[in-house]
NUROMI-276569 format. One line per field, with one value per residue: x, y, z of N, C-alpha, C, O, CB in turn; residue number from 1. Coordinates in nm, 3 decimals. Glycine has a CB too. Example, Ala and Ser with C-alpha at 12.3 -4.5 7.8 and 13.67 -1.06 7.14 Angstrom:
npx <- 1.319 | 1.285 $
npy <- -0.569 | -0.225 $
npz <- 0.780 | 0.708 $
capx <- 1.230 | 1.367 $
capy <- -0.450 | -0.106 $
capz <- 0.780 | 0.714 $
cpx <- 1.320 | 1.290 $
cpy <- -0.330 | 0.003 $
cpz <- 0.780 | 0.787 $
opx <- 1.424 | 1.341 $
opy <- -0.332 | 0.114 $
opz <- 0.846 | 0.804 $
cbpx <- 1.131 | 1.408 $
cbpy <- -0.447 | -0.060 $
cbpz <- 0.905 | 0.572 $
i <- 1 | 2 $
***
This chain:
npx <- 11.846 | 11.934 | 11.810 | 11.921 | 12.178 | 12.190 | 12.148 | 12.369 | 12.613 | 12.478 | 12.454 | 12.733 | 12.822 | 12.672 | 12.781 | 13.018 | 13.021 | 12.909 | 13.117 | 13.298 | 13.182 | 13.221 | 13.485 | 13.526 | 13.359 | 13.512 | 13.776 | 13.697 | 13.701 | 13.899 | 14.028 $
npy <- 11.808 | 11.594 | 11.376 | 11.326 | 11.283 | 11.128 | 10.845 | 10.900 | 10.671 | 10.496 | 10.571 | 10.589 | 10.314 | 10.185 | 10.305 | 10.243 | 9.957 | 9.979 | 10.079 | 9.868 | 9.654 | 9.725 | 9.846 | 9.533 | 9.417 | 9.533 | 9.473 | 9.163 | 9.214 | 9.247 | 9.500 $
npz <- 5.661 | 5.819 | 5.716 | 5.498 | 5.590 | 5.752 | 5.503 | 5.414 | 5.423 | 5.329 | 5.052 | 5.005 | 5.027 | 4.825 | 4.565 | 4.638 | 4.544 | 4.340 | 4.197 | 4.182 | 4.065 | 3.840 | 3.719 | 3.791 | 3.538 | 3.354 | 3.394 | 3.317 | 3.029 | 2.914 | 2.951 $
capx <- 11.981 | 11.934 | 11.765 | 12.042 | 12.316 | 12.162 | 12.132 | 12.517 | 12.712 | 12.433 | 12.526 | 12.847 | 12.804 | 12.652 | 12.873 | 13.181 | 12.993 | 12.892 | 13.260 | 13.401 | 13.162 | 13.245 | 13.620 | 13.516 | 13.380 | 13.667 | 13.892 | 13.686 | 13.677 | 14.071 | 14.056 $
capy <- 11.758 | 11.477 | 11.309 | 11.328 | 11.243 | 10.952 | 10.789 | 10.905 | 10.591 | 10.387 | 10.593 | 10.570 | 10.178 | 10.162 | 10.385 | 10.205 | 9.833 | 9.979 | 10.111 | 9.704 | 9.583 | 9.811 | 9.733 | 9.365 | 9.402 | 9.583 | 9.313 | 9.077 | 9.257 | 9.296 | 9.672 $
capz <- 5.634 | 5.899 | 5.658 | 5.371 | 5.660 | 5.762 | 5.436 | 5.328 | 5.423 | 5.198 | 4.922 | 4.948 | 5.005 | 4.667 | 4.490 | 4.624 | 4.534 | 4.203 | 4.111 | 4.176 | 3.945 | 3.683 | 3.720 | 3.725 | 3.420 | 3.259 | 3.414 | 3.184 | 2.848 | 2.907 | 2.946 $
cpx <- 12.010 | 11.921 | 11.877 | 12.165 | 12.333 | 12.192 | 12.276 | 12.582 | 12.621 | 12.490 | 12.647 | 12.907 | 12.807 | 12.703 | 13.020 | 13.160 | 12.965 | 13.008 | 13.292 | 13.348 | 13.234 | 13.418 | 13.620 | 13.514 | 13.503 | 13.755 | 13.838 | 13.697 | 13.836 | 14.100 | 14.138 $
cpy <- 11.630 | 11.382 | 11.261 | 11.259 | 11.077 | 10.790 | 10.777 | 10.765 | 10.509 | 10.428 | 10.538 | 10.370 | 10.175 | 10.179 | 10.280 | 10.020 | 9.872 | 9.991 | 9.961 | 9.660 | 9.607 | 9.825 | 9.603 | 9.365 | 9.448 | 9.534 | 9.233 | 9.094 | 9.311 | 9.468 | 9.691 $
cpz <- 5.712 | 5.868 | 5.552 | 5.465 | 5.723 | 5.701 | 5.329 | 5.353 | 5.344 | 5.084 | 4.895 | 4.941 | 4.869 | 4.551 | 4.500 | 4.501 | 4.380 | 4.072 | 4.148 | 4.115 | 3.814 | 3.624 | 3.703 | 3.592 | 3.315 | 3.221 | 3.278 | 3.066 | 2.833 | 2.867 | 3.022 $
opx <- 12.104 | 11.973 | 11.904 | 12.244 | 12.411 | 12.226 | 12.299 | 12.624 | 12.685 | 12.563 | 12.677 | 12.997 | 12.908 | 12.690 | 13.099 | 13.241 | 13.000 | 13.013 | 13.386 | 13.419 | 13.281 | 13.455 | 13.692 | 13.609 | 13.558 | 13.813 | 13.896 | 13.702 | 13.877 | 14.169 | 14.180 $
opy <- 11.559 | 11.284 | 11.142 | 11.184 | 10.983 | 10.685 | 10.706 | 10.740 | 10.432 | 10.356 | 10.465 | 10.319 | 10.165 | 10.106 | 10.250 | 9.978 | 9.789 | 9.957 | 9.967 | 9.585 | 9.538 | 9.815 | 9.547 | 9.332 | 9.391 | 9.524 | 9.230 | 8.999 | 9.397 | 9.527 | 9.805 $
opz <- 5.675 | 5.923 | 5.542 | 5.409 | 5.734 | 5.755 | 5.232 | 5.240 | 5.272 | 5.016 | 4.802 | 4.874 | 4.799 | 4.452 | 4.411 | 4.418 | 4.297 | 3.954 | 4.068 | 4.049 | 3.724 | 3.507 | 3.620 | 3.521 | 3.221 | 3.113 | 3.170 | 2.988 | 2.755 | 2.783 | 3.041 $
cbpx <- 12.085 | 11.875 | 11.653 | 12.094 | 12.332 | 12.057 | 12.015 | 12.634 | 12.780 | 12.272 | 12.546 | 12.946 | 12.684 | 12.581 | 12.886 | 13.272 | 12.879 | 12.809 | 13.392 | 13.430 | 13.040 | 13.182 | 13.685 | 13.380 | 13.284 | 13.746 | 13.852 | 13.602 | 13.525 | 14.158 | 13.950 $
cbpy <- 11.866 | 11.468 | 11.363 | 11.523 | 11.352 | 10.947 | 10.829 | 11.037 | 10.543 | 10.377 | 10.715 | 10.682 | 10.118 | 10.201 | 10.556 | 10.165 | 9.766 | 10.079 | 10.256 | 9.596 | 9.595 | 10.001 | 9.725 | 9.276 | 9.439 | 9.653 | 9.179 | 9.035 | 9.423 | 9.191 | 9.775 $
cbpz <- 5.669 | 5.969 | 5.626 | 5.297 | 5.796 | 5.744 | 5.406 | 5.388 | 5.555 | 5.160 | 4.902 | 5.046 | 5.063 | 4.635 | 4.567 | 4.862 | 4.638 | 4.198 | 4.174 | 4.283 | 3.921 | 3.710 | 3.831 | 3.762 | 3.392 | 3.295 | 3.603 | 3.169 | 2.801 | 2.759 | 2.981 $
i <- 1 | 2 | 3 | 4 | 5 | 6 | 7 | 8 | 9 | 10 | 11 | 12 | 13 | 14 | 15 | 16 | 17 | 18 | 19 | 20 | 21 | 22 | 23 | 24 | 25 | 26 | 27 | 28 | 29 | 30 | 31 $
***
């Protein structure tokens, strides 16, 4: 589990950086 706890704040890096793209794009296609 040391292993998994370690590597949680990347996830959630990625996760947060992946949800603002995906709003960006939305922004652009006027959603």
């Amino acid at each position: 589990m040391a292993y998994f706890d370690a590597f949680q704040p990347l996830f959630t890096l990625k996760k947060r950086v992946f949800n603002y793209f995906l709003t960006f794009q939305y922004n652009l296609l006027g959603l």
